[in-house]
Backbone bond lengths (Angstrom), bond angles and torsions (degrees), N, CA, C in turn:
res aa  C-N    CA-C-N  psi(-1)  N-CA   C-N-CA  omega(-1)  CA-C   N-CA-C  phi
1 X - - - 1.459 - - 1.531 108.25 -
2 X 1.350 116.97 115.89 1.613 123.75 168.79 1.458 112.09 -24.22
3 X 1.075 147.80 140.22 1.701 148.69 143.46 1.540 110.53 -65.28
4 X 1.231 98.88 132.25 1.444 112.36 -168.99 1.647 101.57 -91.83
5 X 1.621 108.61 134.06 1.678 101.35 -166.55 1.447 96.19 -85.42
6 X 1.217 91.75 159.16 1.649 113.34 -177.23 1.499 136.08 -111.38
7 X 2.123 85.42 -8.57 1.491 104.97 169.09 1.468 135.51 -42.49
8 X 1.266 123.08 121.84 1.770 129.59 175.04 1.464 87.03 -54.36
9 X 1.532 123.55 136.63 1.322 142.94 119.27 1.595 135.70 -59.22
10 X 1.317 108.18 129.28 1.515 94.38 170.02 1.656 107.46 -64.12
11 X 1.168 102.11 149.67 2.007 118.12 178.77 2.038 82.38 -69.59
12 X 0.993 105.38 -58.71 1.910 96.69 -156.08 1.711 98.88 -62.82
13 X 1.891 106.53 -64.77 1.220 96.81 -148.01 1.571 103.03 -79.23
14 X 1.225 111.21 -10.60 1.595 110.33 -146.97 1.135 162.24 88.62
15 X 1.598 91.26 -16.22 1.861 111.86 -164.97 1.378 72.89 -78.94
16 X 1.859 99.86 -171.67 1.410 136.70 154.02 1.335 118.30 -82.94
17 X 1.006 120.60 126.79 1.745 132.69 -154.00 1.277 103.82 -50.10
18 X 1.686 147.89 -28.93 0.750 143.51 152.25 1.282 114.30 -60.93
19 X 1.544 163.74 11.07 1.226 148.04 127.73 1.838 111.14 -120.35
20 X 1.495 94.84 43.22 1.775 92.54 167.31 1.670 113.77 -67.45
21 X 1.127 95.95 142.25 1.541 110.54 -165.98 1.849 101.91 -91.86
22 X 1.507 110.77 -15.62 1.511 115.21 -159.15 1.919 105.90 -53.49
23 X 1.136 110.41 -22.40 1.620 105.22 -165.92 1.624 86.24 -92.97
24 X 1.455 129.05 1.76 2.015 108.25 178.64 1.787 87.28 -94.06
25 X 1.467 124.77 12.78 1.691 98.69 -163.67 1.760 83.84 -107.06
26 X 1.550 101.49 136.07 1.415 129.97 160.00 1.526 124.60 -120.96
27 X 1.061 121.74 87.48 1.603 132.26 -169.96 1.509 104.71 -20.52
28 X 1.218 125.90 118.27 1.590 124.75 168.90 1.649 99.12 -104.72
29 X 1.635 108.47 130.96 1.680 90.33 177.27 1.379 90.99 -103.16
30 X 1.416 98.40 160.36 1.867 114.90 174.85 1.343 108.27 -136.02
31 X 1.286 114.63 139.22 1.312 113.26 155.20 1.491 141.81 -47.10
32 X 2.011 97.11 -46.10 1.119 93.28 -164.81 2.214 92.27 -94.51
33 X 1.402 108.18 161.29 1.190 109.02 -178.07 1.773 106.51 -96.52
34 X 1.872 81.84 156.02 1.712 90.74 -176.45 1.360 115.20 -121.37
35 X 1.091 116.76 121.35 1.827 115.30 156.95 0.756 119.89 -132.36
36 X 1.457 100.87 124.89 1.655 141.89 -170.88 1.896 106.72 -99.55
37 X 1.600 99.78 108.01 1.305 108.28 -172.12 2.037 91.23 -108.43
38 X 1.609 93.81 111.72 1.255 105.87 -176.59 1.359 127.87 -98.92
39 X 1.415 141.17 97.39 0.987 143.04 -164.27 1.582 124.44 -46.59
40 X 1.444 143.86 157.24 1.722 110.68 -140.69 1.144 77.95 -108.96
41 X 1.543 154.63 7.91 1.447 150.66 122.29 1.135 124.86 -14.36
42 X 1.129 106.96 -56.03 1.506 126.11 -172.11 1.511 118.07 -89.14
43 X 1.730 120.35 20.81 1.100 112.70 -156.82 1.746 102.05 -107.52
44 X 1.341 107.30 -4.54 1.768 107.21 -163.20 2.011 75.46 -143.35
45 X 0.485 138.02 -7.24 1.696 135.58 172.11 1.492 91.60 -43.98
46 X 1.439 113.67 140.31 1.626 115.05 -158.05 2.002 84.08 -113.97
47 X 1.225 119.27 -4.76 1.599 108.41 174.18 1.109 120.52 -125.16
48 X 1.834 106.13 10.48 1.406 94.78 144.99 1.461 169.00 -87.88
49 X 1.155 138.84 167.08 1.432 131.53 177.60 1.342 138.51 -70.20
50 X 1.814 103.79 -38.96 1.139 76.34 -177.87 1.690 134.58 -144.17
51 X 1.443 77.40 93.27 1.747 92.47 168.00 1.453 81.44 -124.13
52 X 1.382 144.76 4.02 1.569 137.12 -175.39 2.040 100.73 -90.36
53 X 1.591 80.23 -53.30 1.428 85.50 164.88 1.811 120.02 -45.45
54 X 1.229 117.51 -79.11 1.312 126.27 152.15 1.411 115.86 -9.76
55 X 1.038 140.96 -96.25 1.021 140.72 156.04 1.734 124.94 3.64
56 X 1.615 100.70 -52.68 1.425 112.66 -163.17 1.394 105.29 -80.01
57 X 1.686 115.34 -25.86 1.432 122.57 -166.97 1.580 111.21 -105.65
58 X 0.961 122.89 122.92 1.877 130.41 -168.80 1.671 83.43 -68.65
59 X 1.803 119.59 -72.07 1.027 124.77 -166.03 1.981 119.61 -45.40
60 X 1.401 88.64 10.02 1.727 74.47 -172.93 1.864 111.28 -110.69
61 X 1.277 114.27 167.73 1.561 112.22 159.63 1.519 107.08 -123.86
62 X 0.951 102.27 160.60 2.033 121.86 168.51 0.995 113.11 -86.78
63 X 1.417 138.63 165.12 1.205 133.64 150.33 1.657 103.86 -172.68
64 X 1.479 117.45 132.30 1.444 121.92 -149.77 1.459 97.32 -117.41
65 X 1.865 118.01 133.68 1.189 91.67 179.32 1.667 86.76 166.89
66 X 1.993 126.65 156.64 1.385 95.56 176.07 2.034 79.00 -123.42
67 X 1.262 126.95 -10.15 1.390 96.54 -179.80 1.883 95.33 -138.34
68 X 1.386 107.08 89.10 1.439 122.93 163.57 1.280 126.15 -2.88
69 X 1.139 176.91 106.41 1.786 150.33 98.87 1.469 95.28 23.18
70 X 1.594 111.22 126.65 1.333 121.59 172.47 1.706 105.60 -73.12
71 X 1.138 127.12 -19.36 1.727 117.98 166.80 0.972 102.96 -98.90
72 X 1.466 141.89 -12.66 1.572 122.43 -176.92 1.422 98.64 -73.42
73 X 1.590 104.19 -36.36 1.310 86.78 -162.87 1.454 120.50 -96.35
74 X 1.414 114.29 -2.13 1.736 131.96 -175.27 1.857 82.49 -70.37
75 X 1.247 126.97 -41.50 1.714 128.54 -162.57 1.810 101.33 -73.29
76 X 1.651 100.01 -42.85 1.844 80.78 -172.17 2.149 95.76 -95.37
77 X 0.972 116.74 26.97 1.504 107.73 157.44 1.227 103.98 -121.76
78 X 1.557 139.79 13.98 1.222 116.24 -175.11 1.644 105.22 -137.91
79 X 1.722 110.70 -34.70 1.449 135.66 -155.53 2.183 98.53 -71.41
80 X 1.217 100.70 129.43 1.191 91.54 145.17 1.469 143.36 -36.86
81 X 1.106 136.02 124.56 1.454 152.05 -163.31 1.889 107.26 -93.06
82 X 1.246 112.15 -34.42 0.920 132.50 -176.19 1.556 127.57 -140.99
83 X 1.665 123.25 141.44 1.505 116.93 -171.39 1.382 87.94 -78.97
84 X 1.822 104.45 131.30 1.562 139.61 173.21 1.376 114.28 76.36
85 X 1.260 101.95 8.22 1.745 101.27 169.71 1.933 110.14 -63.17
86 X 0.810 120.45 -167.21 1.480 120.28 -150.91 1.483 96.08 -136.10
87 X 1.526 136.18 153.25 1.502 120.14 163.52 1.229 124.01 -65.15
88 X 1.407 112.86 141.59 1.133 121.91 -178.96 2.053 121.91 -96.95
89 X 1.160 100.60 132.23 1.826 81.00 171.56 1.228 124.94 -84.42
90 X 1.079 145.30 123.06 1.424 160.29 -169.23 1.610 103.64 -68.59
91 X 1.111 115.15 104.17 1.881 113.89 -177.28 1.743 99.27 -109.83
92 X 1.526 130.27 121.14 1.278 127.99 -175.73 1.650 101.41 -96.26
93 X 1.707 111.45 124.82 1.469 117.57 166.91 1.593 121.41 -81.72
94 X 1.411 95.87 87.00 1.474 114.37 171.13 1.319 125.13 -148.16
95 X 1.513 122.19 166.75 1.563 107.98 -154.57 1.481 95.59 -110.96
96 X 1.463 116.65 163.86 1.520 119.08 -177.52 1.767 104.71 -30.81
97 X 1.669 104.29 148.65 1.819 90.73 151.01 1.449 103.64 -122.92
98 X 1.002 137.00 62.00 1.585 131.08 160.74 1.695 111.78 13.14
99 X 1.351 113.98 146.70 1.246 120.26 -166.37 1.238 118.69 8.91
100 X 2.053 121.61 57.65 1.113 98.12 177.16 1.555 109.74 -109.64
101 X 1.391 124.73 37.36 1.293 151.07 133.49 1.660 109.35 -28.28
102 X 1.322 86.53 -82.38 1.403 112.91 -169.21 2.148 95.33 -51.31
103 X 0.522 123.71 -40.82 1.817 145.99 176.47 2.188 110.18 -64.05
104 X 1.337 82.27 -19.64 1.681 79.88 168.20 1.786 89.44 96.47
105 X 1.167 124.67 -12.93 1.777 102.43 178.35 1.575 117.80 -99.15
106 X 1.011 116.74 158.38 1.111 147.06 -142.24 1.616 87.94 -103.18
107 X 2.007 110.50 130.08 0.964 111.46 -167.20 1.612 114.75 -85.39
108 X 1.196 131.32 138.20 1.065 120.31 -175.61 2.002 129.80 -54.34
109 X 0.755 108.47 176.21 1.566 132.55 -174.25 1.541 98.57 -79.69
110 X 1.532 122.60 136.46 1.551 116.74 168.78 1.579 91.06 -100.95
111 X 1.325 93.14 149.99 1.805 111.00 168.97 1.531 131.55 -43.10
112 X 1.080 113.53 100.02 1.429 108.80 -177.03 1.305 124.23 -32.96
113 X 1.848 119.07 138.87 1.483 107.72 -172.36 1.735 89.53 -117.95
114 X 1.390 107.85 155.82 1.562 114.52 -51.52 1.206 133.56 -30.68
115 X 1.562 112.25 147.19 1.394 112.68 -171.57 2.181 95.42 -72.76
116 X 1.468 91.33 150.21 1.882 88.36 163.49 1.138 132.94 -102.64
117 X 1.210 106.27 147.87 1.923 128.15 -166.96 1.399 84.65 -44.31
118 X 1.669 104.46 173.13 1.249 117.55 169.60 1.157 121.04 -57.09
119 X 1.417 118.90 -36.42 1.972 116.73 -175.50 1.824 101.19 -88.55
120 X 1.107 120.75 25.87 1.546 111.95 173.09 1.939 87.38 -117.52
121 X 0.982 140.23 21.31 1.424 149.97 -160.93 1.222 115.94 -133.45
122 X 1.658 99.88 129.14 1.473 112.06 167.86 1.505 118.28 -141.50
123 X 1.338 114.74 118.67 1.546 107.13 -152.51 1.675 94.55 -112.31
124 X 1.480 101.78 129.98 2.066 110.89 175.06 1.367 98.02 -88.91
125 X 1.077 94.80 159.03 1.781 127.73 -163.56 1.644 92.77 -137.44
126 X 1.169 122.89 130.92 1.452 144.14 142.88 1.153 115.46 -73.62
127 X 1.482 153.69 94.61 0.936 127.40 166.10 1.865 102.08 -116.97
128 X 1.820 95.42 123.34 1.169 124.93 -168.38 1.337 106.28 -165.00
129 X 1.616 113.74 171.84 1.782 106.11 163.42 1.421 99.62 -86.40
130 X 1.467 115.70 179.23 1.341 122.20 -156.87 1.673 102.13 -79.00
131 X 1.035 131.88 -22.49 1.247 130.00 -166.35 2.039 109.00 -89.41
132 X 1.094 92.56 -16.93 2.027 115.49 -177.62 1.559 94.17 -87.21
133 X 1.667 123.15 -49.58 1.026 100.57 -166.20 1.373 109.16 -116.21
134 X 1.592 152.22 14.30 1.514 103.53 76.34 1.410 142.52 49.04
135 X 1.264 111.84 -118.31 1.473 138.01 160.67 1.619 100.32 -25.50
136 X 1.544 115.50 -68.63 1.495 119.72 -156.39 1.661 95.24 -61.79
137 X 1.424 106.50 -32.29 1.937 99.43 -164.64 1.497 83.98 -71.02
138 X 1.365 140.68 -61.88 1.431 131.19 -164.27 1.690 127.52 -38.50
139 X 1.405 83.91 -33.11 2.051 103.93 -154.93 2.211 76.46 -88.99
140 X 0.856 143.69 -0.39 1.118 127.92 -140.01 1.535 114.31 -149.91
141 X 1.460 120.55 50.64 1.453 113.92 -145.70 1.591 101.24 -87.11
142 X 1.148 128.67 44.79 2.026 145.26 177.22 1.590 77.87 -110.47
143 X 1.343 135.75 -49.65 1.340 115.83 -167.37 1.587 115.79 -87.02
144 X 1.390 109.51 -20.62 1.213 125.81 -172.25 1.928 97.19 -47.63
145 X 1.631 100.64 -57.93 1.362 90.49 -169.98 1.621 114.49 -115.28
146 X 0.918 88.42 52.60 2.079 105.22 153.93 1.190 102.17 -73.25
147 X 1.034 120.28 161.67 1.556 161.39 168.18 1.707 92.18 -64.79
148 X 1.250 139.40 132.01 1.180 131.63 145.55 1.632 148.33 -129.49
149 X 0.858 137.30 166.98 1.162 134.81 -153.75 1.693 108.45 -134.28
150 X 1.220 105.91 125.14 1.795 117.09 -166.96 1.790 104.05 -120.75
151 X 0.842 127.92 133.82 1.681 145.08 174.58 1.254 105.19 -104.39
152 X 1.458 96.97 105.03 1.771 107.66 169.20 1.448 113.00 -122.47
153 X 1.367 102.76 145.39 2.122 109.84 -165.55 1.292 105.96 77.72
154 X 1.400 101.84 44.85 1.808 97.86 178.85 1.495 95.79 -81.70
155 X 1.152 140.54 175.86 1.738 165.40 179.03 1.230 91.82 -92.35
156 X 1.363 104.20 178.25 1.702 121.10 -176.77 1.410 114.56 -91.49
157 X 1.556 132.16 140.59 1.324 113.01 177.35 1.286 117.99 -49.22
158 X 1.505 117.57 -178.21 1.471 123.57 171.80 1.335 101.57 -123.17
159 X 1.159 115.07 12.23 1.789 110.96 162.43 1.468 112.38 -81.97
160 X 1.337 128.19 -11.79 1.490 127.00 159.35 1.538 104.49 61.71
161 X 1.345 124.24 -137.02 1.407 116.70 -177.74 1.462 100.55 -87.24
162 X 1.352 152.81 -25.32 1.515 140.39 156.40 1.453 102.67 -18.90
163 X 1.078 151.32 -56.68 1.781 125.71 160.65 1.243 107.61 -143.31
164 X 1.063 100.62 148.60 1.800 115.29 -158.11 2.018 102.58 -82.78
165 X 1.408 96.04 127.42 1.855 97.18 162.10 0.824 117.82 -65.20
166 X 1.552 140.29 166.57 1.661 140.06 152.23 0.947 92.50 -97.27
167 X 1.554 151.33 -30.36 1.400 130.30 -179.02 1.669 94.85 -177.53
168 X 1.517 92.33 163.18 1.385 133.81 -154.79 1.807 101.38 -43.83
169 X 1.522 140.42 138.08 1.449 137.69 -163.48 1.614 132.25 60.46
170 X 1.595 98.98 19.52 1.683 82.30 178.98 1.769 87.07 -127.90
171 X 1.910 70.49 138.41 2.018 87.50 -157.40 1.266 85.35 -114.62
172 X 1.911 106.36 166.20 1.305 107.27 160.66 1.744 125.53 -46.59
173 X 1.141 126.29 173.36 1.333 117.56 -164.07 1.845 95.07 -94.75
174 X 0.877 95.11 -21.98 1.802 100.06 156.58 1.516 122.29 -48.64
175 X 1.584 111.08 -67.47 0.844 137.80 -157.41 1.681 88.84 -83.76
176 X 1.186 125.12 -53.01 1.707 104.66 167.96 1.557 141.27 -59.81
177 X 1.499 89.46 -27.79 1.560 107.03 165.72 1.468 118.57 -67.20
178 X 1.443 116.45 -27.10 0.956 106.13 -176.63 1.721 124.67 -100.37
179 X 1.201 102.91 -20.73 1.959 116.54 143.19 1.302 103.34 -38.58
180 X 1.038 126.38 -66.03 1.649 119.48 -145.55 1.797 95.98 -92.39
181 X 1.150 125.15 4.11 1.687 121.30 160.76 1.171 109.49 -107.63
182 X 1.280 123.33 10.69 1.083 115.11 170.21 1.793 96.70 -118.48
183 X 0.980 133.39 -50.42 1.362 110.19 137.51 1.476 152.58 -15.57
184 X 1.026 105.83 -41.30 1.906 113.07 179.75 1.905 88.13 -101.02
185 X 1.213 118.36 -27.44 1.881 97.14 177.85 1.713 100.06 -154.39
186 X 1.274 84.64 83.25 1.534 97.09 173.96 1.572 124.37 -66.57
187 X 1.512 99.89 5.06 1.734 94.71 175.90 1.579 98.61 -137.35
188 X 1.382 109.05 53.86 1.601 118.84 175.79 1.268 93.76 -93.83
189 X 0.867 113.19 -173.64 2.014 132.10 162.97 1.595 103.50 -68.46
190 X 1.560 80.07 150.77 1.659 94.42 -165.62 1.691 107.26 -77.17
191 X 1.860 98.16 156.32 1.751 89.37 -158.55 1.544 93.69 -99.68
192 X 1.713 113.77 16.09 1.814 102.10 -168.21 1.517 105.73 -68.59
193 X 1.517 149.82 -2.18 0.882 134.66 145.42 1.776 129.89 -39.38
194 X 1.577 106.48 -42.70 0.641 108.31 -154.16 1.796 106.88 -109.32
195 X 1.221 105.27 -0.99 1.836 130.79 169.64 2.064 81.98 -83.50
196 X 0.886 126.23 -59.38 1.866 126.27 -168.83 1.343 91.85 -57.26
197 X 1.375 142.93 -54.30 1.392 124.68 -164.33 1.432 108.06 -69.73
198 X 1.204 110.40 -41.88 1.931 107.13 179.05 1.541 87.17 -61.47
199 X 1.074 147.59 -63.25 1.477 128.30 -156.31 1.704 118.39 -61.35
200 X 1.353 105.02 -45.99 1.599 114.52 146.78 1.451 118.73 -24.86
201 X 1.358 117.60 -51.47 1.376 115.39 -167.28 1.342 91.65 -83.59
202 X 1.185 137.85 -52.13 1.622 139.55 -171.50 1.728 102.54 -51.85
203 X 1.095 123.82 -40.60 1.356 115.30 -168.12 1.925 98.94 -97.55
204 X 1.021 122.11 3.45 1.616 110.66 154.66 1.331 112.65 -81.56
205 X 1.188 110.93 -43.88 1.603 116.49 -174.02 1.185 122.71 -70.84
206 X 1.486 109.73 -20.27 1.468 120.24 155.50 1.461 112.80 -64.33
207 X 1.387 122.66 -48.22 1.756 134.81 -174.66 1.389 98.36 -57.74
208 X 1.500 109.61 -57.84 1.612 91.91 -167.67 1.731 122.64 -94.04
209 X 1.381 118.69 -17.32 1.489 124.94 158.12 1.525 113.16 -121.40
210 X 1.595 110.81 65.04 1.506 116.52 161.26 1.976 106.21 -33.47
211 X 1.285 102.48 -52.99 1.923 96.35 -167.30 1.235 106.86 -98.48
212 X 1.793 120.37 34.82 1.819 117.42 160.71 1.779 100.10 -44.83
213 X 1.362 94.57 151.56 1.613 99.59 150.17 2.003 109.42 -126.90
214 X 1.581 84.11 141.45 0.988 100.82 -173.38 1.783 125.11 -19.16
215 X 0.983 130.83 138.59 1.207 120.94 178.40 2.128 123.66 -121.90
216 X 1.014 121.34 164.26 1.496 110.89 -175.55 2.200 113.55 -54.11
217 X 1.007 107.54 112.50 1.617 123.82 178.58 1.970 103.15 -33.56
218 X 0.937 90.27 137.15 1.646 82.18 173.03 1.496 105.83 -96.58
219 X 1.197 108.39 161.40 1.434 114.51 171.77 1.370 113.38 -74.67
220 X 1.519 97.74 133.49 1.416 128.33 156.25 1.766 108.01 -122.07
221 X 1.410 103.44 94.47 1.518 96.90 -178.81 1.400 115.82 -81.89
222 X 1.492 108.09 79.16 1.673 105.97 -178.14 1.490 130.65 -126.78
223 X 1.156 113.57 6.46 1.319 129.38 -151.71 1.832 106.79 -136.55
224 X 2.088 100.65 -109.65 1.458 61.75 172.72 1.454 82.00 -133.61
């Protein structure tokens, strides 16, 4: 029979007090807003991003889960965040799916003209591996037809062999989230706070499993 761990969690970040992440978080403010719908897989995963992400961004919310309430979730893509805030448009970070018509989903939304400034913006995050989230766009047809937004000529992750890609642009969900805000408001505040905390996390995980082997990449659906 497995042994059941007994480790204290941090309340914020989650880890086990020996790899709390809370001292890599430095508030980045953004204009545009983030929600990060996190698959409940991904919620104690010791190499993932993003509740670090989360953490780093004031403008963002969480929300854990792989097949939504059609009003829970019409309220956190549509609802004010704040009393007298303004509506926001909901932009989903994911990359084309080619014939996914033919697949039963629902074709997406074209970009409102005019497109909106960064503070009329609210950009979703999947954070899952690619095959979960996936799944979450299927189980979930409020996301099916968002408006979306794809990152092409992304760089190489910086998770290196700490978890292995299947192919070329799929970044930590950090590291995609943070392309595409710098994308939708390229003259916000700078995100190197928040590029230093993912590196933070990379160099604990080096300290405490120098001989990990690589493991499967999580999804960042941003690219292609």
């Amino acid at each position: 029979m497995p042994a059941t761990s007994t480790r204290a969690r941090c309340a914020l970040c989650l880890r086990p007090a020996r790899t709390c992440l809370c001292a890599l978080v430095h508030p980045v403010p953004r204009r545009v807003q983030l929600l990060l719908l996190q698959h409940p897989e991904e919620v104690f995963q010791a190499k993932g991003t993003g509740r670090l992400l989360h953490l780093c961004l004031p403008a963002s919310r969480l929300a854990e889960g792989e097949a939504f309430d059609a009003q829970a979730l019409h309220a956190l893509l549509h609802a004010s965040w704040q009393c007298g805030d303004r509506p926001r448009q909901p932009v989903l970070l994911y990359p084309a799916t080619p014939h996914g018509e033919q697949s039963g989903l629902a074709a997406p939304s074209p970009w409102p003209l005019p497109a909106p400034g960064p503070e009329g913006l609210r950009l979703i995050v999947l954070d899952a591996t690619w095959r979960k989230s996936r799944k979450m766009l299927y189980l979930n047809p409020l996301l099916q037809s968002l408006p979306r937004l794809a990152l092409d000529d992304l760089p190489p992750s910086r998770y290196g062999t700490l978890r292995k890609a299947h192919a070329p642009g799929q970044l930590s969900t950090l590291e995609a989230a943070a392309c595409a805000l710098e994308q939708l408001d390229p003259a916000g505040p700078s995100l190197r706070p928040l590029h230093e905390a993912f590196g933070g996390l990379l160099a604990m995980h080096a300290a405490h499993r120098p001989a990990v082997s690589p493991s499967p990449h999580p999804a960042s659906p941003a690219g292609c």
